[in-house]
DOBA-137616 format. One record per residue (C-alpha): residue number from 1; z, x, y. Coordinates in nm, 2 decimals, padded with zeros to 4 digits, m for minus. Layout:
N
<atom><resi>NUM</resi><z>Z</z><x>X</x><y>Y</y></atom>
...
This chain:
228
<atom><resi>1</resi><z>13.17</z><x>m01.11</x><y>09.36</y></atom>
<atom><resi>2</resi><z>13.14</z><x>m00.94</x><y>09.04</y></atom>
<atom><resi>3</resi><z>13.49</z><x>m00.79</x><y>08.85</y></atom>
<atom><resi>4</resi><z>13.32</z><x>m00.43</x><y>08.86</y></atom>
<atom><resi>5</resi><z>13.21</z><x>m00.45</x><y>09.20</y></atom>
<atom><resi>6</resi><z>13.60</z><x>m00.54</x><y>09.31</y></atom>
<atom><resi>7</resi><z>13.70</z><x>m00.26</x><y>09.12</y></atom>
<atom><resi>8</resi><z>13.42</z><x>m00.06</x><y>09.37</y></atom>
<atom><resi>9</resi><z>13.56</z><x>m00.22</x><y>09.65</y></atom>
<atom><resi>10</resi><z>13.91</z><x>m00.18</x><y>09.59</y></atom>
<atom><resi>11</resi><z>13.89</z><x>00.20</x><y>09.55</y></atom>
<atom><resi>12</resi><z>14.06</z><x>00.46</x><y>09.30</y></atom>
<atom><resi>13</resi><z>14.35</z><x>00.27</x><y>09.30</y></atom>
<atom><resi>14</resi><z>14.23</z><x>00.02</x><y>09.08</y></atom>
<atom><resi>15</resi><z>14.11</z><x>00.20</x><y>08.79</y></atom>
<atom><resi>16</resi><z>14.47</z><x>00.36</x><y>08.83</y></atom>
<atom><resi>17</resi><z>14.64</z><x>00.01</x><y>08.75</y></atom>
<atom><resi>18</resi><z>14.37</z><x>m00.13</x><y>08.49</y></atom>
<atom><resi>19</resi><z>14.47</z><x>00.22</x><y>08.32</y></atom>
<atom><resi>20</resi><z>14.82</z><x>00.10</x><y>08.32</y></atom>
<atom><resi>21</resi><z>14.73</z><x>m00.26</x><y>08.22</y></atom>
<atom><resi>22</resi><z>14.54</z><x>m00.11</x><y>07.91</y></atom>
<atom><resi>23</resi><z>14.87</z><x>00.06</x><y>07.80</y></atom>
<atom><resi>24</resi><z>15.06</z><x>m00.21</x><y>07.86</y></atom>
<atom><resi>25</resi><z>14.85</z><x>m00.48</x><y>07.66</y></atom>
<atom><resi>26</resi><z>14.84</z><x>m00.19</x><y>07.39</y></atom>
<atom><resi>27</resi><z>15.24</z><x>m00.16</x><y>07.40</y></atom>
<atom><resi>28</resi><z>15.29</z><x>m00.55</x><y>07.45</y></atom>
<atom><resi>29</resi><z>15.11</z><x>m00.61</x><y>07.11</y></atom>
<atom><resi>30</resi><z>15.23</z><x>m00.32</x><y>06.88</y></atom>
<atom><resi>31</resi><z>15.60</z><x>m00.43</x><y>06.99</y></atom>
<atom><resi>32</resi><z>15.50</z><x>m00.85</x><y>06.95</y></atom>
<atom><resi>33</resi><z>15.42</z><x>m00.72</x><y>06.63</y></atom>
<atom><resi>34</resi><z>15.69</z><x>m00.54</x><y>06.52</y></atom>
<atom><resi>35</resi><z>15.98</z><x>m00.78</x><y>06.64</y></atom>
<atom><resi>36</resi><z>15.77</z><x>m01.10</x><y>06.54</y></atom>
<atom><resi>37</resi><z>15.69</z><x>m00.99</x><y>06.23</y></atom>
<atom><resi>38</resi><z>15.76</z><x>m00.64</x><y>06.07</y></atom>
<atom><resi>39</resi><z>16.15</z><x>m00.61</x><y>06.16</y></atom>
<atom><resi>40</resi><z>16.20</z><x>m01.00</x><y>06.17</y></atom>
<atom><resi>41</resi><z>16.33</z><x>m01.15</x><y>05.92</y></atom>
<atom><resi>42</resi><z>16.53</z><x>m01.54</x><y>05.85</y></atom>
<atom><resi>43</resi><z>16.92</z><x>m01.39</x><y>05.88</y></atom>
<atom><resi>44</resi><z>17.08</z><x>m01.70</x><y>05.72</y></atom>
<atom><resi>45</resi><z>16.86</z><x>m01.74</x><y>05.46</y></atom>
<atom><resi>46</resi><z>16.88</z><x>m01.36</x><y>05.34</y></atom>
<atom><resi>47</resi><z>17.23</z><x>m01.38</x><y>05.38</y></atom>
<atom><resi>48</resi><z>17.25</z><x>m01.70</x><y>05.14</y></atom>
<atom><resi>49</resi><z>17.04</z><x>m01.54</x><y>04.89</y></atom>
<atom><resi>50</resi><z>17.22</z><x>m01.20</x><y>04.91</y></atom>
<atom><resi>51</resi><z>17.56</z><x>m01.40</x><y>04.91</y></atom>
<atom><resi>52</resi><z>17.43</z><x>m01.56</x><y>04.57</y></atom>
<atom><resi>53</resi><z>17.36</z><x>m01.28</x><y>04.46</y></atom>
<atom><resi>54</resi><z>17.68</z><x>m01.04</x><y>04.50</y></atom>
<atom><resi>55</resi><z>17.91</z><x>m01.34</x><y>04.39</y></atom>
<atom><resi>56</resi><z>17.68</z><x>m01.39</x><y>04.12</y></atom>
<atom><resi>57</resi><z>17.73</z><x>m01.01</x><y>04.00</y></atom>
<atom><resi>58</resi><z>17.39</z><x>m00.94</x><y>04.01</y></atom>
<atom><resi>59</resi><z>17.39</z><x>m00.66</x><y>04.28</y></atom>
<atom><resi>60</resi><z>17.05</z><x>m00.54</x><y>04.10</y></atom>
<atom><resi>61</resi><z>16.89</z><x>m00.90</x><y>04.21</y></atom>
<atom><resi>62</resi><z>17.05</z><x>m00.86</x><y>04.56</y></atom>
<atom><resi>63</resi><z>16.88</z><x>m00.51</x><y>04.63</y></atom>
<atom><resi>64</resi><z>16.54</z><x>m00.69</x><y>04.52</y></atom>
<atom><resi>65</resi><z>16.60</z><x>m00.96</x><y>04.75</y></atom>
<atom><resi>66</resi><z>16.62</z><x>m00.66</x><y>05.07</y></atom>
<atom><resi>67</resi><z>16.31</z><x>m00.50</x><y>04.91</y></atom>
<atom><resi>68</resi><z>16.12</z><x>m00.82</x><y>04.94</y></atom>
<atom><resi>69</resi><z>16.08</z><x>m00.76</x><y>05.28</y></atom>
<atom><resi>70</resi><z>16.14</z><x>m00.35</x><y>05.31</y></atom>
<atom><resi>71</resi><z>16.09</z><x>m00.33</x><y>05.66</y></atom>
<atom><resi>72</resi><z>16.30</z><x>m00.62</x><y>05.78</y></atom>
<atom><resi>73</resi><z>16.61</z><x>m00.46</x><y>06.02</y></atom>
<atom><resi>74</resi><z>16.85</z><x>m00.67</x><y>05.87</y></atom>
<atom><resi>75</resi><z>16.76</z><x>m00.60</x><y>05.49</y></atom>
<atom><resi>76</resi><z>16.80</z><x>m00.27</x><y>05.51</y></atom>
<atom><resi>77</resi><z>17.10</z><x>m00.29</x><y>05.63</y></atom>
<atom><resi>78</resi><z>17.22</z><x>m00.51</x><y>05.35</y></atom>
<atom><resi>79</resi><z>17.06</z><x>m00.29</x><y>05.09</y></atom>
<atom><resi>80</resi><z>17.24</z><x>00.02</x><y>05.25</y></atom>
<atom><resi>81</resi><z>17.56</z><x>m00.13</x><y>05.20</y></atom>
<atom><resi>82</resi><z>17.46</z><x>m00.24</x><y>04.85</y></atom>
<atom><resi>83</resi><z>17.36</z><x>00.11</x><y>04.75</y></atom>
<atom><resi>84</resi><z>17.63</z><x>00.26</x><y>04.84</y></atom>
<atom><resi>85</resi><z>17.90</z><x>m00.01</x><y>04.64</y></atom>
<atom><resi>86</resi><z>18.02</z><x>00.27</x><y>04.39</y></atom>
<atom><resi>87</resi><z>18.12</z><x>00.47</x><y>04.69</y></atom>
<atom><resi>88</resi><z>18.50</z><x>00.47</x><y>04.84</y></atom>
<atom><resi>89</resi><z>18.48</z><x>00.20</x><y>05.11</y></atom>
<atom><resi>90</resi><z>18.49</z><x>00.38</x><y>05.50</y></atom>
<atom><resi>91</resi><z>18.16</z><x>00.56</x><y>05.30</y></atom>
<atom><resi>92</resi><z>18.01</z><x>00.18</x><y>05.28</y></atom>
<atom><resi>93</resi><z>18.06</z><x>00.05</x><y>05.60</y></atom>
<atom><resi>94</resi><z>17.95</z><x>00.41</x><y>05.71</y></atom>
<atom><resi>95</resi><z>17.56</z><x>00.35</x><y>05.53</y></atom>
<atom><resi>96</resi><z>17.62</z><x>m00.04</x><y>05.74</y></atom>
<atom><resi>97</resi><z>17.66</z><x>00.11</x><y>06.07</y></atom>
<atom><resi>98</resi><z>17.43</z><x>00.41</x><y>06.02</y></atom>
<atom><resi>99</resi><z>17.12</z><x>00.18</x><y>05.91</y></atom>
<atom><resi>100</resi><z>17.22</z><x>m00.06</x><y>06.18</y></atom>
<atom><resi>101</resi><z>17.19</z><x>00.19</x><y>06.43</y></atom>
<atom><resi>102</resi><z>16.86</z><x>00.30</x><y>06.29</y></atom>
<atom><resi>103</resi><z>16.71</z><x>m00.01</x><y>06.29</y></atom>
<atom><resi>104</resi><z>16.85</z><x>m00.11</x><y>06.67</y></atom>
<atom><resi>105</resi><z>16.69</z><x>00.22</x><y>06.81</y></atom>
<atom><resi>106</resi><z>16.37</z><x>00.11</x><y>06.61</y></atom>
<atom><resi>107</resi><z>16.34</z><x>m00.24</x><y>06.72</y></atom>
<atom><resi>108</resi><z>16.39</z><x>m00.13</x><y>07.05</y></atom>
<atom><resi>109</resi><z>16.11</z><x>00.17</x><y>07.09</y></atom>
<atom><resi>110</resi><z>15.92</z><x>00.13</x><y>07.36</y></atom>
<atom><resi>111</resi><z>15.99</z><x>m00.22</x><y>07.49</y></atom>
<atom><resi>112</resi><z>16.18</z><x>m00.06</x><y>07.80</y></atom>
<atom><resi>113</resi><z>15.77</z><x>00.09</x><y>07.89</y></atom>
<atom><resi>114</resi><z>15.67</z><x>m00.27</x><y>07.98</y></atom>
<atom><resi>115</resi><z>15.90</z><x>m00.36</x><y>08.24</y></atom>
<atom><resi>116</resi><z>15.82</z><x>00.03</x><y>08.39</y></atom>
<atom><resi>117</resi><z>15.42</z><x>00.04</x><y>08.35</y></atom>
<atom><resi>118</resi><z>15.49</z><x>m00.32</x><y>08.56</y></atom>
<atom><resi>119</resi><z>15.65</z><x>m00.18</x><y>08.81</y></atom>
<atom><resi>120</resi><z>15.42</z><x>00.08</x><y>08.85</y></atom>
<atom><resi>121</resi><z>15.10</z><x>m00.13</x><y>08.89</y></atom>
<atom><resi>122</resi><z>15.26</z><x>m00.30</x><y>09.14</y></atom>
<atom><resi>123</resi><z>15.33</z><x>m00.03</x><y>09.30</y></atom>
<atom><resi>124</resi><z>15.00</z><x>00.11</x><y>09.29</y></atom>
<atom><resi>125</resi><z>14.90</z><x>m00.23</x><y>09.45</y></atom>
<atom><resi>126</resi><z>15.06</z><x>m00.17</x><y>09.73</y></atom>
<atom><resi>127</resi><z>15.01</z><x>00.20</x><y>09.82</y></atom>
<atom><resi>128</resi><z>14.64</z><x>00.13</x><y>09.74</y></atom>
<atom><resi>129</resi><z>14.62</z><x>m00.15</x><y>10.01</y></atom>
<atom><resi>130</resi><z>14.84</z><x>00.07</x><y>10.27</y></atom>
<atom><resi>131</resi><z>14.54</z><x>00.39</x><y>10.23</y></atom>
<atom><resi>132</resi><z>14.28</z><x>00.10</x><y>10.22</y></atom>
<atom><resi>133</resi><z>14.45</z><x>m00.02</x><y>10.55</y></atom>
<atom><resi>134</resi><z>14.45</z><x>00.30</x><y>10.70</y></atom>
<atom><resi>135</resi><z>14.09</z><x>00.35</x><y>10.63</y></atom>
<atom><resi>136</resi><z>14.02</z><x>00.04</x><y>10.76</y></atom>
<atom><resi>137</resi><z>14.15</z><x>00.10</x><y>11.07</y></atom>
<atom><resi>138</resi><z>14.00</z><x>00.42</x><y>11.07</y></atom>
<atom><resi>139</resi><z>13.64</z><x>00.26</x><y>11.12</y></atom>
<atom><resi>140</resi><z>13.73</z><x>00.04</x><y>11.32</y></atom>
<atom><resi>141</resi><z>13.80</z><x>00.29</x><y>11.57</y></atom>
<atom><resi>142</resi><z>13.51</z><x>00.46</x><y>11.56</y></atom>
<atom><resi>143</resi><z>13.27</z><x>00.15</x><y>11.61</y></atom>
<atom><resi>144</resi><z>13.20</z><x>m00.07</x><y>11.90</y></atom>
<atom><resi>145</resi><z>13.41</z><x>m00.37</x><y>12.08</y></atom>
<atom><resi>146</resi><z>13.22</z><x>m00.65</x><y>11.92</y></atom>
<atom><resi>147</resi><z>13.17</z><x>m00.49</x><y>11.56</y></atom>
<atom><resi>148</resi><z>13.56</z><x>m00.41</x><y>11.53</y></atom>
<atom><resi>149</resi><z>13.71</z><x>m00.77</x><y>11.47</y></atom>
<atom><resi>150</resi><z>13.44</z><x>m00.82</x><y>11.17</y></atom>
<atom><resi>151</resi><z>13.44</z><x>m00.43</x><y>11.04</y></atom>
<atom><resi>152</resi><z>13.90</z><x>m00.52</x><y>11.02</y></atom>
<atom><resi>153</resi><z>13.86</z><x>m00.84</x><y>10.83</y></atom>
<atom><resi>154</resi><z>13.67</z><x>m00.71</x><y>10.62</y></atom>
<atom><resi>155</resi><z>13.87</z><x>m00.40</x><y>10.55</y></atom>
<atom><resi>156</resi><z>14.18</z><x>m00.56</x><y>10.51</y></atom>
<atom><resi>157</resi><z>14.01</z><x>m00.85</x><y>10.26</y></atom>
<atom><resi>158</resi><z>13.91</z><x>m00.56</x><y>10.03</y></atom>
<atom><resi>159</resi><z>14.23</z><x>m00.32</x><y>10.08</y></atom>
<atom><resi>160</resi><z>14.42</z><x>m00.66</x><y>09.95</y></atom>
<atom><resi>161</resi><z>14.23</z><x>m00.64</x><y>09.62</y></atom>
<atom><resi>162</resi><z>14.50</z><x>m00.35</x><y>09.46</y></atom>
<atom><resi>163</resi><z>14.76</z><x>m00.55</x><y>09.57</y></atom>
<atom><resi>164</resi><z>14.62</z><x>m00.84</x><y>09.44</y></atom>
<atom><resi>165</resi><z>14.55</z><x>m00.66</x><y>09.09</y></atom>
<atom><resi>166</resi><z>14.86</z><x>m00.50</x><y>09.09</y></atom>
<atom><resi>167</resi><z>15.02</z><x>m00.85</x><y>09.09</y></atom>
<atom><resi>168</resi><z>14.79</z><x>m00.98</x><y>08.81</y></atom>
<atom><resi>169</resi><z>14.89</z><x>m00.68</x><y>08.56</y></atom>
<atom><resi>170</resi><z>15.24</z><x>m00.67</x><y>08.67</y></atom>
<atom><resi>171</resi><z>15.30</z><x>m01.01</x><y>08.63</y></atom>
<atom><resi>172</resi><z>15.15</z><x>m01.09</x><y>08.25</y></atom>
<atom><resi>173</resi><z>15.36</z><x>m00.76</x><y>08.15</y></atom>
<atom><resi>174</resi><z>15.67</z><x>m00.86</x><y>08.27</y></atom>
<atom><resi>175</resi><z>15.65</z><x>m01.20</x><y>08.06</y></atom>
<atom><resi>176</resi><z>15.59</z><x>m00.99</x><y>07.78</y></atom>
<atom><resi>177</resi><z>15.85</z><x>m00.75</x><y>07.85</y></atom>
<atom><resi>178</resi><z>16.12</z><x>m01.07</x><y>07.90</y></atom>
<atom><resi>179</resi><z>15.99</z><x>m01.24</x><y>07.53</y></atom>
<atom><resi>180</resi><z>15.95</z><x>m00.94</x><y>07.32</y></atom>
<atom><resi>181</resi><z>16.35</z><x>m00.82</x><y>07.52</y></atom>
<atom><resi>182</resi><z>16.51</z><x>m01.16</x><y>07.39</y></atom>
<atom><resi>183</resi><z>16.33</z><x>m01.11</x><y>07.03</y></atom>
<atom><resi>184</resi><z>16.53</z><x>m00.73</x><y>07.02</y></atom>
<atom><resi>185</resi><z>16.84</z><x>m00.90</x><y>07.13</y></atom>
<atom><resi>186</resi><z>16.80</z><x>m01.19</x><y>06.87</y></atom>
<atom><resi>187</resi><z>16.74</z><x>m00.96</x><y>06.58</y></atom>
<atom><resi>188</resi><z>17.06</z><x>m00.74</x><y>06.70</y></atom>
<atom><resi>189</resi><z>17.33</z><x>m01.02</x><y>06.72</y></atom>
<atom><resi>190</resi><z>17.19</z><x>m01.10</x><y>06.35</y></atom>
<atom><resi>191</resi><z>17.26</z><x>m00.75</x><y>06.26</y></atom>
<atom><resi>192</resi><z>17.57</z><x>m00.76</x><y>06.41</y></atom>
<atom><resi>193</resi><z>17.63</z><x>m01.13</x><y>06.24</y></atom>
<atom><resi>194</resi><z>17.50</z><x>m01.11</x><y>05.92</y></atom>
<atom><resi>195</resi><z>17.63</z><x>m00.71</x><y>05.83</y></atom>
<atom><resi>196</resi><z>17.96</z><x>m00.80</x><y>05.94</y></atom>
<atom><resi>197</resi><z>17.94</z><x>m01.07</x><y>05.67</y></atom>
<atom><resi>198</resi><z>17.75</z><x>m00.85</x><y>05.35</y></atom>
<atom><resi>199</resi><z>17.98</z><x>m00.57</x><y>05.45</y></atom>
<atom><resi>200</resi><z>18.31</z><x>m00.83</x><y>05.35</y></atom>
<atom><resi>201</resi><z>18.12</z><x>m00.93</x><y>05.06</y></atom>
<atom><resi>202</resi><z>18.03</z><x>m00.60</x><y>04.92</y></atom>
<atom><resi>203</resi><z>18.43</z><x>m00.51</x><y>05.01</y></atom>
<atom><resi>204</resi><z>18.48</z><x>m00.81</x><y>04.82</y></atom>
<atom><resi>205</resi><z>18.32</z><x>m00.71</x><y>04.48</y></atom>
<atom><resi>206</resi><z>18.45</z><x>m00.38</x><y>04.51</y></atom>
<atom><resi>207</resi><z>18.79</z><x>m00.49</x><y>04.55</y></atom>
<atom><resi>208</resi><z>18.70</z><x>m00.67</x><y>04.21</y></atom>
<atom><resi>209</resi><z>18.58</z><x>m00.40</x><y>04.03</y></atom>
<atom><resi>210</resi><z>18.28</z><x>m00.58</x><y>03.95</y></atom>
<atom><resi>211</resi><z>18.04</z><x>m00.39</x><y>03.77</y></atom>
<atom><resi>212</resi><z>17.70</z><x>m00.31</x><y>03.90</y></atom>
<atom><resi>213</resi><z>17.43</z><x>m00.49</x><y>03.70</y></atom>
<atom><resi>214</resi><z>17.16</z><x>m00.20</x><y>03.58</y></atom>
<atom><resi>215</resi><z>17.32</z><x>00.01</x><y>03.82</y></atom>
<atom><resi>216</resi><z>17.22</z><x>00.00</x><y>04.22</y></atom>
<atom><resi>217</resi><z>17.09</z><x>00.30</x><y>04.28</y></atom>
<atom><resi>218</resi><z>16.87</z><x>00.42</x><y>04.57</y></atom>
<atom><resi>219</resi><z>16.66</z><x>00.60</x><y>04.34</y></atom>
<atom><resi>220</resi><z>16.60</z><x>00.25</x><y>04.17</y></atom>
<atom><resi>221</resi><z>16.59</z><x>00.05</x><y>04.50</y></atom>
<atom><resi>222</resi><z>16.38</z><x>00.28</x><y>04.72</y></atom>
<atom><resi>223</resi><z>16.25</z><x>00.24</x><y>05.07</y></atom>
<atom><resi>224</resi><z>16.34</z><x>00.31</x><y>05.42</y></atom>
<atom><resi>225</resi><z>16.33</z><x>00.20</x><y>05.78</y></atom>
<atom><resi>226</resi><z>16.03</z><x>00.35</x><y>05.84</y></atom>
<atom><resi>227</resi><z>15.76</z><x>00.31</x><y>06.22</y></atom>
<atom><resi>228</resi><z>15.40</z><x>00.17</x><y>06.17</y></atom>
């Protein structure tokens, strides 16, 4: 049997739930992409480069380092704390929890839609196999003794298809939602981590009255935490 004739036979239901598997494989990808790639980044080696950097007095260099990958989560938190080193220091760790809280809400747009749109097409499944039960039965009361037993297999074999469906998008999404959930949760115990760390470095050179190579400015450094 053909995919679009199991569509047919399923009924309305199961356009309903290849709707919701087309946003789903639309959310699954834009968020694979943005934790994978766009907001990832290595944390220890960042750090060890940034750490070179500051102890180094070159805060210019370490601001260059974060802008090497602009999008990153954790290197713009790093490079908010370095841009605001001339500042008093509750103002520093201030620009370190504002950007980390900017770039947790960020990371995790839209990753909660997975594990709902999943719930939903299973759902679906199954309240598109009860009315395809009920129709069944339906015509089976109208038709004779000997044609009932065949007309209710049948019925039931195709009101089975939603569920079925509902199963197969709901099922795919959910092992999306789980990978993409433990990249977020990764990249936020590095934010955590690693901007505890730059935050008692920058302290660190402040405390020294080191001076600011060039001068760390944000008009100079640039960039924010921007979406795609």
């Amino acid at each position: 049997m053909g995919i679009l004739r199991v569509m047919e036979s399923g009924g309305g239901f199961m356009w309903w739930i290849l709707l919701a598997l087309l946003f789903g494989v639309a959310i699954a990808l834009e968020r694979l992409f943005m934790v994978m790639i766009r907001y990832n980044v290595n944390g220890n080696d960042l750090m060890i480069k940034v750490r070179k950097s500051i102890l180094g007095n070159k805060l210019n260099r370490a601001v260059a380092i974060c802008d090497g990958k602009p999008h990153a989560a954790l290197s713009m938190v790093f490079k908010a704390g370095l841009l605001a080193i001339e500042k008093p220091v509750a103002d520093i760790e201030k620009a370190v929890e504002d950007a980390s809280l900017e770039a947790i809400q960020k990371i995790q747009t839209r990753t909660s839609y997975l594990g709902t749109i999943a719930n939903v097409a299973t759902l679906l499944g199954l309240l598109g196999t009860i009315f395809g039960l009920i129709d069944s039965f339906e015509s089976v009361g109208a038709a004779s003794a000997e044609e009932r037993q065949t007309l209710l297999a049948a019925g039931i074999s195709v009101a089975m298809y939603t569920t079925a469906f509902g199963l197969l998008v709901a099922i795919p999404l959910l092992l999306m939602f789980s990978i993409i959930s433990g990249k977020t949760t990764a990249i936020i115990d590095e934010i955590d981590l690693y901007g505890s760390k730059v935050l008692d470095l920058i302290k660190t050179a402040k405390e020294g009255k080191l001076p600011i190579e060039g001068g760390a400015t944000p008009e100079k450094a640039g960039g924010e935490f921007d979406d795609m």
